[in-house]
C-alpha positions as CSV (number, residue, x, y, z in Angstrom):
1,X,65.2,54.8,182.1
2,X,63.9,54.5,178.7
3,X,60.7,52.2,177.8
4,X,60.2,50.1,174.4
5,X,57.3,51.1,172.7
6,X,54.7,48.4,172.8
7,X,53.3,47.1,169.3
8,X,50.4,49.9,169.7
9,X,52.4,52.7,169.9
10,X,54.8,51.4,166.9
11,X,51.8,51.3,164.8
12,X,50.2,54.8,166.5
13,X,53.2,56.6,165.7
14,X,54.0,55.0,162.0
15,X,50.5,56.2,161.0
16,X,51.1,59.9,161.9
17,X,54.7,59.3,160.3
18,X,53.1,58.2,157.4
19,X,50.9,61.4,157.0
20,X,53.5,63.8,157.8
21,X,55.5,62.3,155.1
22,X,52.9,63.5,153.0
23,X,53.7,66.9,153.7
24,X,54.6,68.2,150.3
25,X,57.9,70.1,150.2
26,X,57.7,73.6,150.3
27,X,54.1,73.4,152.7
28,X,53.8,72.7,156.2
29,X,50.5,71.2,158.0
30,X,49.5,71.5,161.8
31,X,49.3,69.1,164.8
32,X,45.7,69.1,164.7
33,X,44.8,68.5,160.9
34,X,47.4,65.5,161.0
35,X,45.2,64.4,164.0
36,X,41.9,65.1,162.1
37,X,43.7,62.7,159.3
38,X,44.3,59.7,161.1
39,X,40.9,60.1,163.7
40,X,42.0,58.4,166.4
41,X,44.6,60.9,167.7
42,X,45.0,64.1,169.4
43,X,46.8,67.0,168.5
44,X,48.8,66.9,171.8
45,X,49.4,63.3,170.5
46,X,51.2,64.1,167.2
47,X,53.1,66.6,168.8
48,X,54.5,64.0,171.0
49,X,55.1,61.5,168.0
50,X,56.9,63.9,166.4
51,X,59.0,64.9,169.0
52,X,60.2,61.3,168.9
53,X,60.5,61.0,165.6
54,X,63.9,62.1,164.9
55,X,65.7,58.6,164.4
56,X,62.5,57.3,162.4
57,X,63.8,55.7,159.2
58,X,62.7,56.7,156.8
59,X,62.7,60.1,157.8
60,X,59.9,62.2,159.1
61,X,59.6,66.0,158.0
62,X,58.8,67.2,161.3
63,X,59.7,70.2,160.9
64,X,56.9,70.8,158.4
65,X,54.7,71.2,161.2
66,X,53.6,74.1,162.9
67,X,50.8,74.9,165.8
68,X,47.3,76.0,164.4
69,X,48.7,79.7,164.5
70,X,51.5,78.7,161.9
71,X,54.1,79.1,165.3
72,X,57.1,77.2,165.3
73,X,56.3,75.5,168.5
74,X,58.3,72.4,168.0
75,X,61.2,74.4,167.5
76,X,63.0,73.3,170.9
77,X,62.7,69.6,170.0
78,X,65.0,70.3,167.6
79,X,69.3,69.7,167.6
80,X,69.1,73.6,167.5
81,X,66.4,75.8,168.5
82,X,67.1,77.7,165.3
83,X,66.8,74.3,162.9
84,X,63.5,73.7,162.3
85,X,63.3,77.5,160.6
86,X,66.3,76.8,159.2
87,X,65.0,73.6,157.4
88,X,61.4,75.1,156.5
89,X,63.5,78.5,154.7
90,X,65.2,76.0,152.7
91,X,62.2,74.6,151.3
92,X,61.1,78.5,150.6
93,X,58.9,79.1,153.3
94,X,59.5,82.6,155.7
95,X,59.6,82.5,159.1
96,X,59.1,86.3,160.8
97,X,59.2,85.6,164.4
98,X,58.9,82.0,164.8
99,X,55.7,81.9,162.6
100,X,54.9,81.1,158.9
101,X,54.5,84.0,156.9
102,X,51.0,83.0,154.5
103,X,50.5,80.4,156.8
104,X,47.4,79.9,154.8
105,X,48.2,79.8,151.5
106,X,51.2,77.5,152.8
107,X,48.9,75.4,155.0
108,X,47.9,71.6,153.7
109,X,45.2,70.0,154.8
110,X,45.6,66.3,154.7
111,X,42.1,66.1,154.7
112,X,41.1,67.8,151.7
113,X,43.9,67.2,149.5
């Protein structure tokens, strides 16, 4: 049995939707600095927005981000367990076993820029 999302969560889940859209192409940000952003969320939060976010319109880049480690973590949420690397190696980024390579050179913090 599904549930409609109340006017709070709508709103809750547009504002992470709206930072995550900020992820520039080619970079990918974590749960928690996306939570950081916003102020009023958790990490575990985001990840659950953006594990609904697949029918969002416009779209959310979800697959842009990663755990604090750079890990793939969302990977599962995903049509394919192999998609959300598939998606971020065609934006450049490489994935060596199911983790950002340079994860901090690649990292954006929506805080600081």
């Amino acid at each position: 049995m599904h549930r409609k999302k109340t006017k709070e969560q709508k709103s809750f889940f547009e504002d992470i939707y709206a930072k995550v859209r900020e992820i520039p192409y080619g970079r990918v940000s974590t749960y928690g600095a996306i939570a950081d952003s916003i102020g009023t969320v958790s990490a575990r939060m985001v990840g659950w927005a953006m594990n609904k976010s697949f029918s969002a319109d416009p779209p959310v880049p979800a697959h842009r981000v990663v755990n604090r480690k750079g890990e793939l973590t969302g990977r599962h949420h995903f049509s394919t367990p192999t998609m959300m690397q598939e998606l971020l190696e065609n934006e450049g980024i490489t994935i060596e076993h199911d983790r950002v390579r340079d994860f901090t050179h690649l990292f954006w913090n929506p805080c600081s820029e």
